[in-house]
N, C-alpha and C positions, 0 to 999 in steps of 0.2 A: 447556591453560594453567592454570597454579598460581590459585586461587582469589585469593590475594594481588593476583597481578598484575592479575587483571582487576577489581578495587575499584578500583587504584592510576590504571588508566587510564579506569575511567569516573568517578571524581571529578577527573582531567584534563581527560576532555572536558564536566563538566558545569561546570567551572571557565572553558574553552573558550567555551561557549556564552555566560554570563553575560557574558563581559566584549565578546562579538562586539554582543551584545548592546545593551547599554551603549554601545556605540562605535559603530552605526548610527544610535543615536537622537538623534547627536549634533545638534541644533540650536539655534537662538536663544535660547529661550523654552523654558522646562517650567514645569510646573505642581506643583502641591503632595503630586498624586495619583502621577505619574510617580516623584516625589522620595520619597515613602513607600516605592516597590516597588523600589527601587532601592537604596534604602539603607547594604542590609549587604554591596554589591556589591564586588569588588575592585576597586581600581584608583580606586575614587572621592575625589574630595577634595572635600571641603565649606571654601568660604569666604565667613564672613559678615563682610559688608564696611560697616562705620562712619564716621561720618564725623565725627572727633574722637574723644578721648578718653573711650570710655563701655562701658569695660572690665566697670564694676560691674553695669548694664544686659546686659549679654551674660551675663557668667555667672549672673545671676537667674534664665534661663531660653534656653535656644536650643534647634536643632534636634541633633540626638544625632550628633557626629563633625564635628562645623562647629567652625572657627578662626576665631581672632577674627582681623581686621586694624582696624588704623587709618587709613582712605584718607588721610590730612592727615600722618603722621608716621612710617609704615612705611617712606616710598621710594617707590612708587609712580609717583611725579613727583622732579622735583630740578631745582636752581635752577643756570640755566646763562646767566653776566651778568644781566642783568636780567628775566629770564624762569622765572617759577617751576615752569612746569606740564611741562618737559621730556621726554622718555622716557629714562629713566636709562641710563647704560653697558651695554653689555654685560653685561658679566660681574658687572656687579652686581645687575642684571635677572634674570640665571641664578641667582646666591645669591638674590636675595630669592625666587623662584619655588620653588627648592630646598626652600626654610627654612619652606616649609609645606608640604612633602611632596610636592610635585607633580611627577613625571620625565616624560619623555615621552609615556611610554603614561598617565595619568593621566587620567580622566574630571573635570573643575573644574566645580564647580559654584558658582557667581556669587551669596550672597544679599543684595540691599538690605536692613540691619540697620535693626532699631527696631518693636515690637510694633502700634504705631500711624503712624509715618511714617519714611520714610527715604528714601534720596540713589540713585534710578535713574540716575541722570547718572554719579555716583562707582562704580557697579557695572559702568555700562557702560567706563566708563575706563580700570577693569583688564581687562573682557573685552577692548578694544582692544590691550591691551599682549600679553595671552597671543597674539591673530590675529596683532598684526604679527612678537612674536617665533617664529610659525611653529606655533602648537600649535592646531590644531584642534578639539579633545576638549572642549570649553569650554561650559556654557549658563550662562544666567542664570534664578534664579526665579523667574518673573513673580508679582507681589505678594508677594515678600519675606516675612520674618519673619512678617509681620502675615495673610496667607495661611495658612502655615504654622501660626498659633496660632490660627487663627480655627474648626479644627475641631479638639476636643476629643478628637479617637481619635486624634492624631500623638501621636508619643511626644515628652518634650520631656526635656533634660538642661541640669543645672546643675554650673556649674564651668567650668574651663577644663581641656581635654587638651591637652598640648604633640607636635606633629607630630615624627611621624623624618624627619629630612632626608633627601633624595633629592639623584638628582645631574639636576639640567634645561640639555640644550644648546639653545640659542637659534638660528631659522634668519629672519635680518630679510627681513622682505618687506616692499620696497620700494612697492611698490603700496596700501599701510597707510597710509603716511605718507608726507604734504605736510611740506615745509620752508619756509626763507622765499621762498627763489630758484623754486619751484614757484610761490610766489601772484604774485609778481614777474611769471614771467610770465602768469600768470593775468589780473593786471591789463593787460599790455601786450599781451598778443597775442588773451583772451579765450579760450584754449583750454581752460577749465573755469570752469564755474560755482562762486562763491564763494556759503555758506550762512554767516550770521551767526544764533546758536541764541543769543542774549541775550536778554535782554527789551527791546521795543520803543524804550525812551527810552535805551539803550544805543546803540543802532542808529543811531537817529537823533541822536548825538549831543548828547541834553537832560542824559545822567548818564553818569558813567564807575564804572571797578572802582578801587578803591586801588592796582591789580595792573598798570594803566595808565598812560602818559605822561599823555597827552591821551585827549581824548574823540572819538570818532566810528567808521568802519567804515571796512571797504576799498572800493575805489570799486568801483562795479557789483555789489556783493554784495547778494544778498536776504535777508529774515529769514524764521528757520521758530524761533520761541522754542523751547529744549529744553521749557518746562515747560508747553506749548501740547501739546506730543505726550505728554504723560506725568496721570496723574490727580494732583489735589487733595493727597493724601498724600504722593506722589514713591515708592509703590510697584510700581509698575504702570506700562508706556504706555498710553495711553487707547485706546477704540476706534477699530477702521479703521475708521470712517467719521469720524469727529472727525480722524483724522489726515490722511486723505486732504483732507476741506477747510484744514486749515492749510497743509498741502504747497502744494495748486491757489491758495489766495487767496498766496503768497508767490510764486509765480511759480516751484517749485521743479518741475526736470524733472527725468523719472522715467528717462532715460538720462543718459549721455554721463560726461565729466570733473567731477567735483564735486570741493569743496575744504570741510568743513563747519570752522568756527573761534568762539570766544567770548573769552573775558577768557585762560584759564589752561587750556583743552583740558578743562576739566570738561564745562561746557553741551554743546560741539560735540559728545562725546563720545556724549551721548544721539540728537544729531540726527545724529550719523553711524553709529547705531547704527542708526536708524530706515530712514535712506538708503539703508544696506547691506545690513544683515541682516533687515531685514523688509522695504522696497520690492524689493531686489536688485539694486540698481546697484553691481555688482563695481566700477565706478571711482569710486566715492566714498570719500574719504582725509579723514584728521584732519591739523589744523595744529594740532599740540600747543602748540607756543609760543604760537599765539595772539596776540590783542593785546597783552600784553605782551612777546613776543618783539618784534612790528612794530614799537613804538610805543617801543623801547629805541633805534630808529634813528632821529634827527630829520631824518632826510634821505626818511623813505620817506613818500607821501602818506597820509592820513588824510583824510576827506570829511565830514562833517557833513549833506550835502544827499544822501542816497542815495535808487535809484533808484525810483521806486514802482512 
């Protein structure tokens, strides 16, 4: 065999390997160390995920082939009647997924932006969108930016690079996501546990979101606060053992039909992150509309006295 040919096919299979690579490691969480040796890997896409406009902070400094997004303005969510926090169309889910380089085979990796604190709730939110539209390839980086900068041997780059758009088909799964008619019967028949991920005087109906009718919860819903399972900065979830006692003191079960919901599917998003991908309850689903999807309907109940 021509000396040619066999370069040609073992930079094939060493091309093979990394991306086989890459694609079993696929899980929740990676760390800073994993994210270094992986780097200049194919197939990788790096998105570090903001929450607002803080374009000029990103390009100061980021991790080297990381996009910026703007969780509040890119799309991400979209406003369907009175409900901001939606999961957008179809095919405009696939363009925005596209429009950062992402196609199918794509390895996404997830970063909570901001050198000292950032939005684990908004990072988990798009990682929700990639699960439910079918892509698995997906982690997030546990401690975020701030991680990532905290040890001086990563390599760090300034600017902004513009992605080549890819083409990404979307495959919904249904078992991602809760609707209204899913908490409907939630509430009437009690065939899944409803998680309220606010914070407490939320819950209990003392304060609402501007994002809301009224104030209160769905009836028989527990709270498991998103920022109870997540550290101080919002880069990180906190430790399993802090988690597990928030889960245990909310009355939150570790099987069965969950339903995890907040104001606008941000918060839920964290604690259905929690629910699913690090406890492992395959049947815990996001109500992305959330309170304000419910609370757009003055006909559907709202409780102020939920259950302790």
């Amino acid at each position: 065999m021509p000396v040619k040919r066999i370069i040609q096919l073992a930079l094939a299979f060493i091309t093979l390997l990394s991306f086989s690579a890459l694609a079993q490691a696929a899980q929740p969480l990676v760390g800073p160390n994993w994210l270094k040796q992986h780097l200049n890997d194919k197939n990788l896409v790096i998105i570090d995920v903001y929450d607002g406009n803080q374009r000029a902070a990103f390009a100061a400094g980021h991790i080297p082939g990381a996009l910026f997004t703007d969780f509040l303005h890119d799309g991400w969510r979209v406003k369907v009647g009175a409900a901001p926090g939606m999961l957008p169309p179809i095919k405009d889910a696939e363009k925005l997924i596209g429009r950062f380089g992402a196609a199918n085979n794509s390895y996404v990796v997830l970063v909570p932006g901001g050198r000292e604190k950032a939005d684990f709730n908004a990072t988990a939110r798009i990682y929700w969108t990639f699960k439910a539209l079918g892509h698995d390839d997906v982690s997030i980086l546990n401690g975020g930016d701030k991680a990532w900068f905290a040890d001086a041997t990563n390599p760090v780059a300034k600017g902004e690079t513009a992605a080549q758009p890819k083409k990404f088909v979307a495959h919904l799964r249904p078992d991602y996501v809760a609707s209204r008619d899913d908490v409907k019967r939630a509430i009437q028949h009690h065939d899944a546990q409803l998680v309220d991920a606010r914070p407490p005087a939320q819950y209990e109906g003392k304060a609402k979101s501007s994002a809301v009718r009224v104030a209160g919860t769905l009836a028989g819903a527990v709270n498991a606060p998103a920022a109870a399972l997540a550290t101080p900065d919002g880069t990180r979830l906190a430790d399993a053992a802090t988690i597990d006692k928030v889960l245990a003191k909310a009355g939150v079960k570790s099987t069965g039909p969950q339903i995890s919901f907040c104001n606008t599917g941000h918060l839920g998003a964290g604690t259905w992150f929690v629910l699913r991908e690090i406890k492992g309850n395959t049947q815990a689903r996001l109500y992305a509309g959330s309170m304000s999807d419910w609370t757009s309907d003055p006909a559907l109940p709202v409780t102020k006295q939920p259950r302790s």
